[in-house]
N, C-alpha and C positions, 0 to 999 in steps of 0.2 A: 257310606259317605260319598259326596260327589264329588267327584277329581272336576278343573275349572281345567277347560283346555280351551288354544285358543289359537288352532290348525288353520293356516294360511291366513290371519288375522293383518291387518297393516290399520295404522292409529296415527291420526294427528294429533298431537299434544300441544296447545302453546300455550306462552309461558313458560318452556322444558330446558331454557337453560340454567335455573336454580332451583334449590329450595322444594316446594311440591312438585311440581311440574316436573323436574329433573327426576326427582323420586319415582314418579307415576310411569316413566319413560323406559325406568332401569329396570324397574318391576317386572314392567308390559313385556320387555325387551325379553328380558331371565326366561319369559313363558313363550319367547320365539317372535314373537310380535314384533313385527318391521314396522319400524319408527318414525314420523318425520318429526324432527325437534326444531319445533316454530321457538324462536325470540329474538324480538328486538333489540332486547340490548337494553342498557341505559340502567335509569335508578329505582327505588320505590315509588318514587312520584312521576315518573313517567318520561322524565328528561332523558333524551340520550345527548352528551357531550361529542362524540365522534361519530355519525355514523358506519363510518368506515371499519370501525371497531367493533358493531353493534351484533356481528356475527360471530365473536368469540366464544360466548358462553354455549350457545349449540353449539358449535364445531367441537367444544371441548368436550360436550355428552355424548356426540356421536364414537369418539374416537375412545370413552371410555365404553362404549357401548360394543363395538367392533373388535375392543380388547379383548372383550367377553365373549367373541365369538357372533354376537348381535348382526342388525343389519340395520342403518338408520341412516339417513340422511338430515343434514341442518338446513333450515330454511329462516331469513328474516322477515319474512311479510308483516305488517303492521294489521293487524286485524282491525284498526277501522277505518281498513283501505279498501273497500270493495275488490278495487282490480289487482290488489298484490295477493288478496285471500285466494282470491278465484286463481289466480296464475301461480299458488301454490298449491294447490289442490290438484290441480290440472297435471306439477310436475310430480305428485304421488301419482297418479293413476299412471303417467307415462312411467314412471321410473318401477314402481310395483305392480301397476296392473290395475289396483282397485282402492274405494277408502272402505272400509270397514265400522271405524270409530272413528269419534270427534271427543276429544275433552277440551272442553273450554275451560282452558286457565288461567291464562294472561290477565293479569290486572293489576292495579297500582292503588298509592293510599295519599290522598290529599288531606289528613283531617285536621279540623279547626271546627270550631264549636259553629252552629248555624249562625249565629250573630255575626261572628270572623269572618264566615267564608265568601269566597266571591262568589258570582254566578258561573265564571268558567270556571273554577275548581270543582265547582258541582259538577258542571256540563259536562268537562274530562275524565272526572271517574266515571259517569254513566255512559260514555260515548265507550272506552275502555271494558272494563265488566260488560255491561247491558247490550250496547251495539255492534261491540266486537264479537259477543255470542251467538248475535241474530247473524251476522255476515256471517261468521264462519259457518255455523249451522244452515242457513241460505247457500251457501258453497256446496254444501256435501249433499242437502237434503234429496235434489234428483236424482240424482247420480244413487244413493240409496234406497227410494223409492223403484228404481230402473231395476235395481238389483234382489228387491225385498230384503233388505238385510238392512239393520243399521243399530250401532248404540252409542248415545250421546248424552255427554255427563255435562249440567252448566254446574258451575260453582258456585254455592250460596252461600251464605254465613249467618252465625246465631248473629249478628249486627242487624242482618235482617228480618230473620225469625223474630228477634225479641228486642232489638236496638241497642244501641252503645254510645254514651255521649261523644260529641265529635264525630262523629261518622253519618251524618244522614245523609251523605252523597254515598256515600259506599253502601251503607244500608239499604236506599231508596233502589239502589243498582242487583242488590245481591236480591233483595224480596221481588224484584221485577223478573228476575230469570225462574222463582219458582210460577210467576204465571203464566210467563213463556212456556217453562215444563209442562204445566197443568195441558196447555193445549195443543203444542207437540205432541204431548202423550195422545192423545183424542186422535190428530190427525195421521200421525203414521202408524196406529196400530194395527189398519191392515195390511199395511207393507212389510211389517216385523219389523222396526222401528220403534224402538225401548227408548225413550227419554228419562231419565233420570237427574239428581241431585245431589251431591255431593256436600254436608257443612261441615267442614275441618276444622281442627287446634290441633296447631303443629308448630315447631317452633322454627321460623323461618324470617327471612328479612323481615318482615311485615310484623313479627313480634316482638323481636329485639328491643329491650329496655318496657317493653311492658310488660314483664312478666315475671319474675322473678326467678334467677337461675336453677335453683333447684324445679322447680314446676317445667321449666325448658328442656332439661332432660328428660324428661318423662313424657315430654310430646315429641316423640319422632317421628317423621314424616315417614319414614316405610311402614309404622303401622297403618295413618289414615292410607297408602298407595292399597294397603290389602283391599279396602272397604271399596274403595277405584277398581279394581281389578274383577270386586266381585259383580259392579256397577255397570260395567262395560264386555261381558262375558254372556257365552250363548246363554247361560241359564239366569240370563241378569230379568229383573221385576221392571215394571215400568210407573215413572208416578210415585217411584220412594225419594225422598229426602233423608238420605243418610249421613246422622251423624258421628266423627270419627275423630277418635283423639288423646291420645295416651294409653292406647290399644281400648278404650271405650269406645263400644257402638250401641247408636241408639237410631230411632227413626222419630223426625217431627213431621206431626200433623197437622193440619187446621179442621176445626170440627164448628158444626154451629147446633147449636141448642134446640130444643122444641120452639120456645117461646112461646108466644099467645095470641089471641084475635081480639082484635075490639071491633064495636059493631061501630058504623057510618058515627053515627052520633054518638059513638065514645073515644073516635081518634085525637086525641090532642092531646101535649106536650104534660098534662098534667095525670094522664092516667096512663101516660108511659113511665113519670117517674114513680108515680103509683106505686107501680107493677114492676119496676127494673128488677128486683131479684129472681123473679120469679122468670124475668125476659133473660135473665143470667143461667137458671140453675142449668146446671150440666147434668140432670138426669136426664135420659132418653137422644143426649146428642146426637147427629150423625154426622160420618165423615161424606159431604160431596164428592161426586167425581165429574161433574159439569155444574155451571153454571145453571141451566133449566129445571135441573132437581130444588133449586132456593125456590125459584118462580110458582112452579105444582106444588109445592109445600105449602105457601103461603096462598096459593089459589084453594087448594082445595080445605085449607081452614074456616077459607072466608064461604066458600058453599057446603060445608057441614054446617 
């Protein structure tokens, strides 16, 4: 069996003063892991009421952390602040030395059915989720590469994998960080730079009142932190989508099917409905791991 060590490791977590984020923190912490516990503060939707406030919820993990013997420091940077990410990042390296991991956590929940919603409700969840992952991720990414070392978890959601009514901003936000993964992974593999993804059910602010109390106990957030833990750990994979939730783990894929060739003078709309089953069947699929594998596929059908 492989013991998961995680010797001189230091992790940015945000999002770490509730809920997952806090979980993933306490976990990381337990395995020795020096901590910074990024969060804003504020509500599900994103509002903070006081800033002045907005630093309680870390200070509160750090000092449960430190209880424990841990070593963690609270940071409020708003992750889609370029220059508060970076001048947090900057105070891990001064204050530990080095980053190690990135878990991109931080995120909020605007939903209203697409009809309802405005265009900045959209824009604020993807700005939060999606660009908040690229900043922080852009923060660490040198400084990892410098060092060859690096692992980095964005957080995705079955909202995005397979949709959720009311959520296509969050949706649209959470399936964008697997295509950010897809090519992070590509790019820093020879730096040893593991990108990974994380799709959780856990029962946290973000569930409350959708789910029914019995099913809420049964998703605890320390078990998805294991599937974290194992995500962000030297012997962690890169390019998986793990999913974690009621001590269930599974992995989602996207795969694309054979399909079929039609010649010049049989492309048109009516010999693709033709044929759609057959452009469906899932015998012989495969799973990509770049984009240019679709391209040579379909190139070299068309000169067989």
């Amino acid at each position: 069996m492989t013991n998961i060590h995680f010797k001189d490791r230091v992790a940015i977590i945000t999002g770490a003063g509730t809920g997952l984020g806090k979980s993933h923190a306490m976990e990381l912490a337990k395995r020795g892991v020096k901590i910074i516990v990024n969060d804003l503060g504020g509500a599900v939707d994103g509002t903070v009421d006081d800033i002045g406030s907005s630093l309680n919820a870390a200070e509160k993990v750090v000092e449960e952390i430190k209880a424990a013997g841990g070593e963690a420091i609270a940071n409020g940077a708003n992750v889609t602040k370029p220059d508060e990410v970076e001048a947090m990042v900057a105070e891990a390296i001064n204050h530990f030395g080095h980053v190690d991991i990135l878990v991109n956590n931080a995120g909020i929940l605007r939903d209203k059915s697409f009809a309802k919603m405005t265009i900045d409700d959209f824009r604020t969840v993807l700005d939060v989720h999606l660009m908040g992952s690229v900043i922080c991720t852009k923060a660490v990414w040198e400084h990892m590469r410098e060092r060859a070392y690096g692992r980095i978890v964005m957080t995705t959601s079955s909202s995005g994998l397979y949709g959720n009514f009311g959520q296509s901003n969050y949706g649209a936000a959470k399936m964008g960080l697997v295509g950010l993964m897809n090519t992070l992974h590509l790019e820093g593999a020879k730096y040893n730079i593991h990108v990974n993804s994380l799709a959780p059910t856990a029962a946290t602010r973000m569930t409350e009142g959708l789910i029914p109390q019995a099913g809420l106990d049964l998703l605890s957030v320390e078990s998805v932190s294991q599937g974290l833990l194992y995500l962000v750990s030297d012997e962690a994979p890169s390019r998986l989508i793990l999913c974690a939730g009621a001590g269930g783990y599974a992995a989602a894929r996207l795969y694309e099917t054979k399909g079929i060739y039609l010649k010049p003078e049989e492309q048109n709309p009516e010999n693709i409905a033709k044929q759609i089953e057959q452009i469906k069947n899932s015998d012989h699929q495969q799973e990509f791991e770049q984009g240019g594998q679709q391209t040579m596929k379909f190139v070299s059908k068309a000169n067989a």
